[in-house]
C-alpha positions in Angstrom: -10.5 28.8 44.1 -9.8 29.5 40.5 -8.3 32.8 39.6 -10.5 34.8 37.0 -9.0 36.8 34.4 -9.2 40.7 33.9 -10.8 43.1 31.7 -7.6 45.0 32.0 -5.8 42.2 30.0 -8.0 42.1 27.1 -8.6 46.1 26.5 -4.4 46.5 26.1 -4.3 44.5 23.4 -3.9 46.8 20.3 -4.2 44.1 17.5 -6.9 41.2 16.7 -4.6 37.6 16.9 -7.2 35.9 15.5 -10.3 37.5 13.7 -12.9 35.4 12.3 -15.9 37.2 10.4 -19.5 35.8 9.2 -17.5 32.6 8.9 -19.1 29.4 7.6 -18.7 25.9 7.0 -20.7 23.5 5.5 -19.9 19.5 5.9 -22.4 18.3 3.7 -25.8 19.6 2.1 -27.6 18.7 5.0 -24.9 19.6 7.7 -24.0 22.9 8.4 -20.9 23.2 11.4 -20.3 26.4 11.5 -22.8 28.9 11.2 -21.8 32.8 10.1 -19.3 32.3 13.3 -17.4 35.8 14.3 -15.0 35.7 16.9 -11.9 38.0 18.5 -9.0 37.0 20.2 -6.9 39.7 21.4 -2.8 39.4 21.1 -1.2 37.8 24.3 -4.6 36.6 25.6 -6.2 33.5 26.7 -9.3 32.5 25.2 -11.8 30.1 26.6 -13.8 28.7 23.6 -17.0 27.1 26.0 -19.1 25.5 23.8 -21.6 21.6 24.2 -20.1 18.7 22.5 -21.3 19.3 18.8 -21.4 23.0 18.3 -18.3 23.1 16.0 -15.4 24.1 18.2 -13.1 21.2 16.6 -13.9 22.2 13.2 -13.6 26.5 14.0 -9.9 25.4 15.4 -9.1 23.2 11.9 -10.8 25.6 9.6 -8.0 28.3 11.6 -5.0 26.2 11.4 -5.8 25.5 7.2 -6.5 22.4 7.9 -10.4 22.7 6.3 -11.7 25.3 4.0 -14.6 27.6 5.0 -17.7 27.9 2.6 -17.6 31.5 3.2 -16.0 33.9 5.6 -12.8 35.0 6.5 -10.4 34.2 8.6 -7.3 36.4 9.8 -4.6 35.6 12.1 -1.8 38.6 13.1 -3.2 40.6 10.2 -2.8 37.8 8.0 -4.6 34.5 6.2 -3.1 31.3 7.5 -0.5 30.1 5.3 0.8 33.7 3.9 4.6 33.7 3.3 6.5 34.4 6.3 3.6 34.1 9.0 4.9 30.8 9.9 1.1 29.8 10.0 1.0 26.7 9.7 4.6 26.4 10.4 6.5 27.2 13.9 4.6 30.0 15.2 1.3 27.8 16.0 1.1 24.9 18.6 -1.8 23.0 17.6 -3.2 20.2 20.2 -5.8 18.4 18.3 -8.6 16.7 20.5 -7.2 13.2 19.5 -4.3 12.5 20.9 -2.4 12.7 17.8 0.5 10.6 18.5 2.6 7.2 17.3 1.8 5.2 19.7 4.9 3.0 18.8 7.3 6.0 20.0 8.7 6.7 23.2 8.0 9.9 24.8 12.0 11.2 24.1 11.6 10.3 20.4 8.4 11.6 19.8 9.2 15.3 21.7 12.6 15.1 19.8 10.9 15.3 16.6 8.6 18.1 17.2 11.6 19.6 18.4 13.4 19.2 15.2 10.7 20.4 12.9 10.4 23.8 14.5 14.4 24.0 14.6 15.4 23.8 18.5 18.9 23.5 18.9 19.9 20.2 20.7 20.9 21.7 24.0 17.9 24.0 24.2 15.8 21.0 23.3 17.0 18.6 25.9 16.5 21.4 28.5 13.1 22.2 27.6 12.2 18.6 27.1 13.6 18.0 30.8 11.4 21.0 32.3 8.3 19.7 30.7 8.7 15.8 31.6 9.0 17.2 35.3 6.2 19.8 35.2 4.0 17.5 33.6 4.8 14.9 36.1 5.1 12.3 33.0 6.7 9.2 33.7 10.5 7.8 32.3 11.5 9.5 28.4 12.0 5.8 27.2 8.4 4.9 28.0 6.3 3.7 24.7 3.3 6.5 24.2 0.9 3.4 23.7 1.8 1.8 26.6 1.0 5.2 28.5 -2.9 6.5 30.2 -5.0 8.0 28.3 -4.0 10.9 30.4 -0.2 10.7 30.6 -1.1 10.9 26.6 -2.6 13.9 26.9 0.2 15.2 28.5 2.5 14.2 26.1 0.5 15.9 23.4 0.3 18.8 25.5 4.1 19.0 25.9 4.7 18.5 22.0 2.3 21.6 21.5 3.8 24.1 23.8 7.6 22.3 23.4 8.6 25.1 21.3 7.0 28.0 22.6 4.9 29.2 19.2 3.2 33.2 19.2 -0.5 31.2 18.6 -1.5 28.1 20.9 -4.5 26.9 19.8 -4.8 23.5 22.5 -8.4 21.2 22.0 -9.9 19.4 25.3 -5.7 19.7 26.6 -6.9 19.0 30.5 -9.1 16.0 29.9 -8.1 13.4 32.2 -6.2 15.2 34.1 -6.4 15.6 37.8 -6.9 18.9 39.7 -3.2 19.1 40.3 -1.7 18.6 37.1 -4.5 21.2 35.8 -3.3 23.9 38.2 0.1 23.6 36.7 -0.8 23.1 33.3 -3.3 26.7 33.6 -0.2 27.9 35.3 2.5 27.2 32.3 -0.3 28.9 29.9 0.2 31.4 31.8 3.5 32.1 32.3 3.6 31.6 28.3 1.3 34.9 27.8 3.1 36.8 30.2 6.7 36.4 29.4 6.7 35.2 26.0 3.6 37.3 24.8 1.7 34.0 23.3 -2.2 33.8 22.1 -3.8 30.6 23.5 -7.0 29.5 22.1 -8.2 26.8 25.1 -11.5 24.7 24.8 -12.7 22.6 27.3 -15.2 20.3 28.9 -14.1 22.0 32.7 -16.4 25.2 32.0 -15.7 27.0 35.3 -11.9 26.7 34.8 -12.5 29.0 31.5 -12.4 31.5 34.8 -8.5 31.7 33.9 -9.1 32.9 30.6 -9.1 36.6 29.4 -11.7 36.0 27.3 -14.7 33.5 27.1 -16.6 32.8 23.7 -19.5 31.0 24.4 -20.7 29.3 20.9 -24.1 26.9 20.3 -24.8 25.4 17.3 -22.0 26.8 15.0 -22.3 30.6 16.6 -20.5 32.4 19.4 -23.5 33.7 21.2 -21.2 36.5 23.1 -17.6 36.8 24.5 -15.9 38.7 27.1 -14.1 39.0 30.3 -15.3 35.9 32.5 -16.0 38.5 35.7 -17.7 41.1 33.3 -20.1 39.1 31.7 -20.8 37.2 35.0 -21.6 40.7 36.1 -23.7 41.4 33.0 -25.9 38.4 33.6 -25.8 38.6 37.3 -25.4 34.8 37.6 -22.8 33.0 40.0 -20.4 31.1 37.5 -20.0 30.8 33.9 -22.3 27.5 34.0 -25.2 29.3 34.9 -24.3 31.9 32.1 -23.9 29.8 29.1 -27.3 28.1 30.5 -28.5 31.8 30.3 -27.5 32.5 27.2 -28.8 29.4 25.6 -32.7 29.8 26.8 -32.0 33.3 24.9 -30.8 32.1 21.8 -33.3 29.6 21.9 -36.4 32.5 22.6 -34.9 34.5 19.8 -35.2 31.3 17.3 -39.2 30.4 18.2 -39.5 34.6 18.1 -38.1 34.5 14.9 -35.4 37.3 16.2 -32.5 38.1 14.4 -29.1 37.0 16.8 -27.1 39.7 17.4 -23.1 38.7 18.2 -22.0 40.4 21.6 -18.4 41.3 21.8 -18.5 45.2 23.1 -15.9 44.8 25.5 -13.0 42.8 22.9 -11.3 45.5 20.6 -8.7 45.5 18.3 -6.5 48.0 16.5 -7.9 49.8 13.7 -4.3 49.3 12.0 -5.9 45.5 11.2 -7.0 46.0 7.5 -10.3 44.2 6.1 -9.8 40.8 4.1 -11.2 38.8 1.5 -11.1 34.8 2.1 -8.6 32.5 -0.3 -7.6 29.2 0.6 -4.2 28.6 1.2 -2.5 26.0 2.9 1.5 25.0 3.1 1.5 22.4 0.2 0.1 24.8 -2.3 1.5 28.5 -1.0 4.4 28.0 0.8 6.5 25.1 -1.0 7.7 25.3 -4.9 10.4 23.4 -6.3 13.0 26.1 -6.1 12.5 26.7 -2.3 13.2 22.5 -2.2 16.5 23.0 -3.1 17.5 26.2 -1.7 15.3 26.3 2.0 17.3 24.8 4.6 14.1 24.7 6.5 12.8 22.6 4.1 15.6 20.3 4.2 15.5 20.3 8.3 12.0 19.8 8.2 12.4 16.6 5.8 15.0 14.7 7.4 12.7 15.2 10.7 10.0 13.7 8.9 11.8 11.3 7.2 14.2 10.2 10.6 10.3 9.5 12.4 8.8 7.1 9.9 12.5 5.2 9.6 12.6 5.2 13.3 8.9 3.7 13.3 9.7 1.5 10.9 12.8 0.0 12.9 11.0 -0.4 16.0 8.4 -3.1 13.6 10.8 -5.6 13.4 8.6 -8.2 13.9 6.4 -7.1 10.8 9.5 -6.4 9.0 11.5 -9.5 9.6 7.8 -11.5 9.5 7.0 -10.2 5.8 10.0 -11.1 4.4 10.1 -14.6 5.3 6.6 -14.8 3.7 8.0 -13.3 0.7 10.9 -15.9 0.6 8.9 -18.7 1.9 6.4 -17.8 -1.3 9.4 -18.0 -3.7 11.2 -21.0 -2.4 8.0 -23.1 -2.9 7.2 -21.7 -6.2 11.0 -22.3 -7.0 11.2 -25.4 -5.6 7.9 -27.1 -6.9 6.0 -24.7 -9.3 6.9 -26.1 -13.1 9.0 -29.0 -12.2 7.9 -31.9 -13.8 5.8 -34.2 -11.9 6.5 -37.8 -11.2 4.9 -40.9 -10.3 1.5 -40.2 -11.6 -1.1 -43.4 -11.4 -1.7 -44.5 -15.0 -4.0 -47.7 -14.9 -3.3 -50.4 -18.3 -5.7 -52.7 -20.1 -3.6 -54.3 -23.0 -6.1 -56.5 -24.7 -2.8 -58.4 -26.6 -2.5 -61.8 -25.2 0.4 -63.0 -25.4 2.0 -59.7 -24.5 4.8 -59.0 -27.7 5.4 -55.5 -29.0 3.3 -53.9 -26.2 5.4 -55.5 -24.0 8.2 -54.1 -25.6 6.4 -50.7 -25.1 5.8 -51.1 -21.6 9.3 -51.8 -20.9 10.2 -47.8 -22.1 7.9 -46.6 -20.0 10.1 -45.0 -17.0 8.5 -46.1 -13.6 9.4 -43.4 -11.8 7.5 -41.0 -14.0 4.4 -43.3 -14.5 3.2 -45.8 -11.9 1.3 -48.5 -13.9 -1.6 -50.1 -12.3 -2.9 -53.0 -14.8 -6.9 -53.1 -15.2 -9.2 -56.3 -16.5 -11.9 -54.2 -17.7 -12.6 -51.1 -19.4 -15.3 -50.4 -16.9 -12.7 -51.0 -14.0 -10.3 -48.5 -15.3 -13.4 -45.9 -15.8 -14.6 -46.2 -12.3 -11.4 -45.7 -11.0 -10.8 -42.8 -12.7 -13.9 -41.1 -11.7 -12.9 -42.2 -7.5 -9.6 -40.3 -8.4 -7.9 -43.6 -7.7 -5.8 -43.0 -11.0 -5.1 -39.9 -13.5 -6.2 -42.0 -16.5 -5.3 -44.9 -18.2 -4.3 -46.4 -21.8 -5.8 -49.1 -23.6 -3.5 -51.0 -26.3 -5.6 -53.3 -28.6 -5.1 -57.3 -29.5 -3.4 -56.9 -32.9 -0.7 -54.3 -31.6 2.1 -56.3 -32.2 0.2 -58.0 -35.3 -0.2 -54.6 -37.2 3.2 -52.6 -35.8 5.2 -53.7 -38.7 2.3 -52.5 -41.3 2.6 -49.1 -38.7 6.4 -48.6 -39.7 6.4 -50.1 -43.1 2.9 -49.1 -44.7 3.9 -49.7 -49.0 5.3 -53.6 -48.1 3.8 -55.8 -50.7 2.7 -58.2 -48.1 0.7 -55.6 -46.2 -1.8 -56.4 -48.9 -2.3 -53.2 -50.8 -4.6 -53.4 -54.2 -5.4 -51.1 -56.6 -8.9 -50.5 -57.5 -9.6 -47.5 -60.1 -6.3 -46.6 -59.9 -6.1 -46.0 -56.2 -4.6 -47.9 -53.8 -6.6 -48.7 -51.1 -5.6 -50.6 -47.8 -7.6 -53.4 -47.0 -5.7 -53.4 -43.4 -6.8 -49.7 -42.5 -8.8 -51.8 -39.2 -5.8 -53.1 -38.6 -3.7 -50.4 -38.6 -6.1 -48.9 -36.0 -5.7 -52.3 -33.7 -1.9 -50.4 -33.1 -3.2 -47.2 -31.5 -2.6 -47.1 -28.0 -5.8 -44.9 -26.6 -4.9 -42.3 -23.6 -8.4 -41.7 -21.6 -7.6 -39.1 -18.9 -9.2 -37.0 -16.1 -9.3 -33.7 -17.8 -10.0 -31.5 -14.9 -6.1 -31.5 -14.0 -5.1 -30.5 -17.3 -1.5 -30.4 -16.7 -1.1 -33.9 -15.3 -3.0 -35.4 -18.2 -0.6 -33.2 -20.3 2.1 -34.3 -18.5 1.4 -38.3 -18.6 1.0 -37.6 -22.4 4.5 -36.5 -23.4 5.4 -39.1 -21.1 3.9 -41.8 -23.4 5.0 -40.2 -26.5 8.6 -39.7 -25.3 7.9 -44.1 -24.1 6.5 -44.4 -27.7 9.8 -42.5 -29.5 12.1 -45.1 -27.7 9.7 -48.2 -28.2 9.0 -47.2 -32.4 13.2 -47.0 -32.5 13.4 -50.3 -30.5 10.7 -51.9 -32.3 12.7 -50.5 -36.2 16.2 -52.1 -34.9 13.9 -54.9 -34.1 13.0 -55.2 -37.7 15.7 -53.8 -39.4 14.2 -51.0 -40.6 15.6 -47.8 -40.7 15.3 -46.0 -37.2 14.2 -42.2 -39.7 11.1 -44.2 -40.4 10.1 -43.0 -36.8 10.6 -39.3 -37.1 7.7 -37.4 -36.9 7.5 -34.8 -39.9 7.4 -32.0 -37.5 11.0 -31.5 -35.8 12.3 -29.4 -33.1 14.7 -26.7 -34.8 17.7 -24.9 -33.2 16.6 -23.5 -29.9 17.6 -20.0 -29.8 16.8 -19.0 -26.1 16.6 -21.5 -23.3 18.7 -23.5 -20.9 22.3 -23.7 -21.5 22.7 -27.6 -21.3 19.9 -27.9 -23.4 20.4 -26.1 -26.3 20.0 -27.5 -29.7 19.6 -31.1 -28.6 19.2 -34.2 -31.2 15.5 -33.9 -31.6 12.3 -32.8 -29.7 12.4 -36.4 -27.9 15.9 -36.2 -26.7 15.1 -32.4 -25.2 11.8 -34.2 -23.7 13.3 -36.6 -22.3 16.6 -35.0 -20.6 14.3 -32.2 -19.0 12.3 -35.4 -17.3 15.4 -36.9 -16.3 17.0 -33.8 -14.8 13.3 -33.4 -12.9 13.2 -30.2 -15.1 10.3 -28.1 -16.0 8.8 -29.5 -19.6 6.6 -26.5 -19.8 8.6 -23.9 -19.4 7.5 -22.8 -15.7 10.9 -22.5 -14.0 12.7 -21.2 -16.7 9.9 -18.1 -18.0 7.0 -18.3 -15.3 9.1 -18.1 -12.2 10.2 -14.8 -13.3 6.9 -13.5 -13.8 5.9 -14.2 -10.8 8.7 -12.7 -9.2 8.2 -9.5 -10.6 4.4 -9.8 -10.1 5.3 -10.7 -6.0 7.8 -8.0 -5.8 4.9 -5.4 -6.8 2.7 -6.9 -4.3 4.7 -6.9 -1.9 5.7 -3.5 -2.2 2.0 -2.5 -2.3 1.0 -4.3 0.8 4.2 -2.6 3.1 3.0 1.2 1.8 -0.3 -0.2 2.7 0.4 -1.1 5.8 2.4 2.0 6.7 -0.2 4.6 5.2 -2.7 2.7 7.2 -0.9 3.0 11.0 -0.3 6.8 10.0 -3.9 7.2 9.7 -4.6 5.3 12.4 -2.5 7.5 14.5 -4.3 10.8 13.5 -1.2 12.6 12.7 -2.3 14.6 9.9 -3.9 17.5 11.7 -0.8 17.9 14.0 1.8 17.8 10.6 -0.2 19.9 9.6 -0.7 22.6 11.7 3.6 21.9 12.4 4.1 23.4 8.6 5.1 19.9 7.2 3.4 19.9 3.4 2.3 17.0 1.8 5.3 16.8 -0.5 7.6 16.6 2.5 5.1 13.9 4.4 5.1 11.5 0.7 9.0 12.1 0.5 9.5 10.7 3.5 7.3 8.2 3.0 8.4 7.0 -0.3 12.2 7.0 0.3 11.7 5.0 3.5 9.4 2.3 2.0 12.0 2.1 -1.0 14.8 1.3 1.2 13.2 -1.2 3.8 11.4 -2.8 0.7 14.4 -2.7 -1.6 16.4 -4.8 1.1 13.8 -6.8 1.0 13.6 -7.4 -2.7 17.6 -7.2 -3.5 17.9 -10.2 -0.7 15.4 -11.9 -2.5 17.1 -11.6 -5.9 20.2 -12.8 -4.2 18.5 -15.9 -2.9 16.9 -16.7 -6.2 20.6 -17.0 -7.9 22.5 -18.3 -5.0 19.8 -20.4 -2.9 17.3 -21.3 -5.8 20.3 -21.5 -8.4 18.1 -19.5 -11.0 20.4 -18.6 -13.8 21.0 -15.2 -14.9 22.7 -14.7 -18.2 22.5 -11.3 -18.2 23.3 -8.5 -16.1 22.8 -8.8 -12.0 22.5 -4.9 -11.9 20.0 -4.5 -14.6 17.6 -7.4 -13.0 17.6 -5.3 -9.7 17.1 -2.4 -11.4 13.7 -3.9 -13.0 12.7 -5.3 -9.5 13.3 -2.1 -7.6 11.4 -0.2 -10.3 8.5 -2.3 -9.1 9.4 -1.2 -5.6 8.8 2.6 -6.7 5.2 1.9 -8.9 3.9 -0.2 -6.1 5.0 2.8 -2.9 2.9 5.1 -5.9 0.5 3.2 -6.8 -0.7 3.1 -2.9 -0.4 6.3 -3.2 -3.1 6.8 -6.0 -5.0 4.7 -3.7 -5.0 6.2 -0.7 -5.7 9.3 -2.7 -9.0 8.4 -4.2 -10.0 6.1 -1.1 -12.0 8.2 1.8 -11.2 5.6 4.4 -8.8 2.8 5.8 -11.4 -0.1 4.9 -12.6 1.9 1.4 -8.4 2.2 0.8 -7.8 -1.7 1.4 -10.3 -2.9 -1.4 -9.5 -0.2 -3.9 -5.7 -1.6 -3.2 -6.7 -5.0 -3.9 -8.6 -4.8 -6.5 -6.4 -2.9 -8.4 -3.3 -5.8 -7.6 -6.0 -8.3 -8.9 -6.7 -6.5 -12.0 -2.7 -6.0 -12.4 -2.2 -10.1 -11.7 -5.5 -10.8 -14.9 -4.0 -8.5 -17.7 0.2 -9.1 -16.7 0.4 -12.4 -18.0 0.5 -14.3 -14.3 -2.1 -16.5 -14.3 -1.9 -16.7 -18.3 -0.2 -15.4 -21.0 -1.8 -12.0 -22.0 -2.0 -12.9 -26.0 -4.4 -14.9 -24.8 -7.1 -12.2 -23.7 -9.3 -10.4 -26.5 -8.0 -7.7 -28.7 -9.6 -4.8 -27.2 -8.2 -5.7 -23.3 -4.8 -6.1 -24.3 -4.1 -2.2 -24.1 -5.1 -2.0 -20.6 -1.9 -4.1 -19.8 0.5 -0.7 -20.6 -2.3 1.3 -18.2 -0.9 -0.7 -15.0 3.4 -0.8 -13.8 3.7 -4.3 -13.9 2.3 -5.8 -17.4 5.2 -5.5 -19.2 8.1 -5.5 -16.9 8.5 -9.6 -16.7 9.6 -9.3 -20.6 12.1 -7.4 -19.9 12.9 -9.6 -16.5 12.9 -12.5 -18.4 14.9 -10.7 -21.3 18.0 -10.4 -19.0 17.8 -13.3 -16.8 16.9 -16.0 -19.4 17.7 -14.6 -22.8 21.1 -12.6 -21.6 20.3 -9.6 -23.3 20.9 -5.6 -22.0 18.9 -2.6 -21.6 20.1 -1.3 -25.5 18.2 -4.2 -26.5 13.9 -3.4 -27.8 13.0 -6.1 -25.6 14.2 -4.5 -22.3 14.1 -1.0 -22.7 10.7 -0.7 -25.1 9.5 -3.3 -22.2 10.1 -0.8 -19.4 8.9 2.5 -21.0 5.2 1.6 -19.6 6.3 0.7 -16.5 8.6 3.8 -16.5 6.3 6.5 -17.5 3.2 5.2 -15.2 5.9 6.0 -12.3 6.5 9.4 -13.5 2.4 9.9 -13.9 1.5 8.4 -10.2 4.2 10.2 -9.0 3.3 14.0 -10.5 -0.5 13.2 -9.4 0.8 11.8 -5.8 2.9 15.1 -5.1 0.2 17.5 -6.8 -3.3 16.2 -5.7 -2.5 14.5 -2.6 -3.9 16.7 0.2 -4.2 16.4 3.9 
């Protein structure tokens, strides 16, 4: 048989520990949870909160903790609002079990007790002793056991055991013997107990087990938002003449119910539960720990604070250790992304399928031409038709193919020696006019291309002209000409930023041609792109690891319990952020490494200055998550805000193409987002050699720069549980 309770408990207790009055709380416009709700919970009692699934008893305990905001009423809790200075509410003089179980399921029972320990300050031998008495009374299995790999009611337990682990003045415990069998409950009632009685402590209890409310000094039962009446379980037994608490609650309901079709006013029974007339009268203000009880002075001088962080901070890093898999596992995608971009991204491709019709017969000069061609860049395929060579190019049999006419060799001379008087130049009027302009046109060589791979039919191009320079030189010391008669009146100048080996060659053949035959990058990938895109894949990656962490921390319902601990937001994005900046900046410095010692990408300027612009990435992507996780009102809802945003980034940065190339009035969305301009300045040290006193690095990293200190002030200031 279940002990009851007695009256003589509740009438000794000379002040109100919890006090709510005409409270209500409105979810939505059409949703209304708690209903002008008043309630009294006598100092070193235990109070059964009886209530059907629905009526608001989850959302009366997280309106009391802080955790939600009434619409109206007022709430007091020792003769204070929850979260006035040195109540410790939230803080360490609540225990707050939350009806989910509230856990990280990746920690072992040891290591997630240890850190509740540590937030509320336990000393490590009163911990372990304490820790050690609850594992045994709870019957829970071995310390080193993970909490997902546990029962749904061994979990229980362990949230139980987190709750009362360091013995707070309020308990407030949700649903805390669901799942448990008759046993365990006995001794679980019995450690409430002997929690009121030595150590004076309020407990707050709901639960599904309505005749085990018998315990409790004081019942509430509430329907719909209300508490229809409360008192001592035998008294109000008594009062209703019924045999157990279930038939009284049934009771009461059929009342309410009658008073609603009567249209009767409901009148709040709690004659038996008084308090001291030393507990003044309120007014309602919201407060919580992130907005009353931290400041930026009490950061640096609160060694609370400080204790309280390093808890917070030793539990995500400890989390974060245990996913080695996902740790390990994303940074060999990261490298394996780089190495192939490195390794094939830009470099110039090679045997490309060029099909020939050469109309000269016999083959002279265009033979002569064919000869410069390098096989191993183009792989010729000779055609007998024009028709042949079309069809083939539509089947994607080859990327193109040239056509050289039947006077080439005839009219190459006339090509390279145009005022020749036996050309056959006249005058007429005055002009000169050249009756061999048709032939001049039988020496074109005609490129026709599949244009839907743009860069192979730009490729094959340069590969003809750079075939053409060393056949028109050929051809001149052929003729005797000459060999300037072949410039082109455009020449490459003095390069003034670019590969080492390559700098300032002969002309803009020579350059063309030893960039080919060092299987270089003619377009610039490898040398100006590849940094881009490091810097754009640094970000992401950064963005997807907060991602991923934000998202098991929500999954794990921790919040409420943080909460409730006294851990403000500030303290719970700290920890965050400096975690995710070191296991991401090891990430990104091995990667740097690895570009200059694997990938042998040069870097003419300073190693320490290119890390710096990488790991200033690392911070504007942990914040930027952040931001998004701020204005996203779930998981799925955070994901595709998140990924929209990196897309957006990835348009206007200059990835996919260079930014001069969007319209005017997008460009000045580029300095809105952290990574637009930061590959300047990446590509300013690595390629160009320069430092951070130069405009081109440090003008380049003010955007980036200032949008961390924005995200950053709205993160810590807006960000709310």
């Amino acid at each position: 048989m279940i002990p009851q309770g007695t009256g003589g408990i509740v009438e000794s207790k000379s002040i109100a520990a919890v006090k709510a009055r005409n409270v209500v709380y409105i979810r939505s416009a059409h949703q209304t949870i708690l209903n002008d709700l008043n309630l009294l919970v006598p100092s070193g009692s235990v109070y059964g909160l009886i209530g059907p699934s629905g009526c608001g008893k989850t959302s009366f305990l997280r309106v009391l903790v802080g955790y939600k905001k009434p619409t109206s009423g007022c709430i007091q809790v020792f003769g204070l609002e929850p979260g006035s200075p040195g109540l410790g509410i939230p803080g360490p003089n609540i225990g707050y079990m939350p009806q989910d179980v509230a856990l990280n399921s990746d920690l072992t029972i040891i290591e997630m007790l240890v850190y509740f320990g540590h937030i509320h300050g336990l000393s490590n031998g009163e911990m372990i002793k304490r820790i050690k008495s609850l594992l045994a009374l709870l019957e829970l299995p071995s310390g080193d056991r993970l909490i997902g790999d546990l029962s749904g009611g061994q979990q229980r337990r362990v949230s139980f055991a987190c709750t009362v682990l360091h013995r707070p003045k309020l308990l407030i415990l949700d649903e805390p013997t669901v799942g448990v069998d008759p046993l365990l409950r006995e001794k679980m009632w019995s450690y409430i107990n002997y929690l009121t009685s030595t150590f004076g402590a309020t407990v707050i209890i709901t639960t599904h087990y309505i005749e085990e409310t018998r315990r409790a000094d004081v019942v509430g039962f509430m329907r719909k938002g209300r508490i229809l009446e409360e008192d001592n379980p035998s008294r109000i037994i008594t009062k209703y003449n019924t045999s157990s608490l279930e038939e009284t609650f049934a009771c009461l309901c059929r009342e309410d119910k009658m008073r609603k079709a009567l249209s009767i006013p409901s009148v709040h029974n709690n004659n038996n539960v008084t308090e001291s007339n030393s507990v003044e009268s309120f007014n309602h203000s919201s407060s919580s720990p992130s907005s009353s009880t931290w400041s930026l002075s009490s950061m640096f001088t609160n060694s609370d604070y400080w204790r309280i962080q390093k808890a917070v901070m030793n539990r995500i890093f400890l989390r974060f250790y245990k996913m080695k898999p996902a740790f390990y596992g994303s940074g060999l995608i990261l490298f394996f992304i780089i190495t192939i971009y490195g390794l094939f991204y830009g470099r110039t491709p090679r045997g490309l399928r060029l099909g020939l019709i050469n109309d000269e017969k016999p083959a002279n000069q265009s033979l002569l031409f064919l000869q410069s061609i390098n096989p191993a860049h183009l792989n010729i395929r000779p055609y007998q038709s024009l028709d042949l060579a079309i069809d083939s190019t539509k089947k994607g049999i080859i990327h193109g193919f040239i056509h050289i006419g039947a006077n080439f060799s005839a009219t190459i001379r006339s090509k390279l020696v145009p005022f020749d008087d036996n050309n056959g130049y006249y005058y007429a009027n005055g002009s000169i006019v050249n009756r061999l302009s048709q032939q001049l046109n039988s020496s074109l060589i005609t490129f026709h291309g599949d244009h839907t791979n743009i860069v192979l039919v730009i490729t094959i191009f340069r590969y003809l002209l750079s075939a053409y320079r060393e056949f028109t030189l050929k051809a001149a010391h052929q003729l005797a000409l000459n060999p300037k008669l072949t410039d082109l009146p455009i020449q490459l100048g003095d390069i003034i930023y670019g590969p080492p080996d390559l700098v300032n060659p002969a002309n803009d053949a020579d350059r063309i041609e030893q960039l080919m035959n060092n299987n270089d990058d003619i377009f610039g990938v490898y040398q100006f792109i590849l940094p881009v895109f490091t810097v754009y894949l640094v970000f992401v990656h950064s963005v997807n690891f907060s991602l991923f962490s934000l998202m098991r921390e929500k999954l794990d319902n921790m919040f409420e319990r943080n909460y409730a601990a006294g851990i403000t937001t500030n303290q719970l994005l700290i920890g965050h952020f400096v975690v995710y900046f070191v296991t991401t900046g090891v990430h990104v410095v091995t990667l740097f490494l690895f570009l200059l010692y694997i990938l042998k990408v040069p870097c003419q300027g300073s190693i320490v200055l290119a890390c710096f612009i990488l790991l200033l990435q690392v911070a504007s992507g942990i914040t930027s998550t952040f931001i998004c996780a701020l204005f996203s009102s779930g998981i799925g809802n955070m994901f595709i805000f998140t990924t929209g945003f990196m897309l957006a980034c990835m348009f206007v940065g200059g990835v996919l193409w260079p930014y001069e190339a969007l319209p005017y009035y997008m460009r000045s969305f580029r300095y809105f987002t952290p990574f637009s301009t930061s590959p300047e300045a990446f590509i300013g040290v690595m390629v160009k050699g320069l430092s951070f006193t130069h405009p081109t690095v440090y003008l380049n990293l003010v955007a980036p720069f200032i949008y961390f200190i924005i995200t950053s002030l709205i993160s810590f200031s807006a960000f709310s549980y």
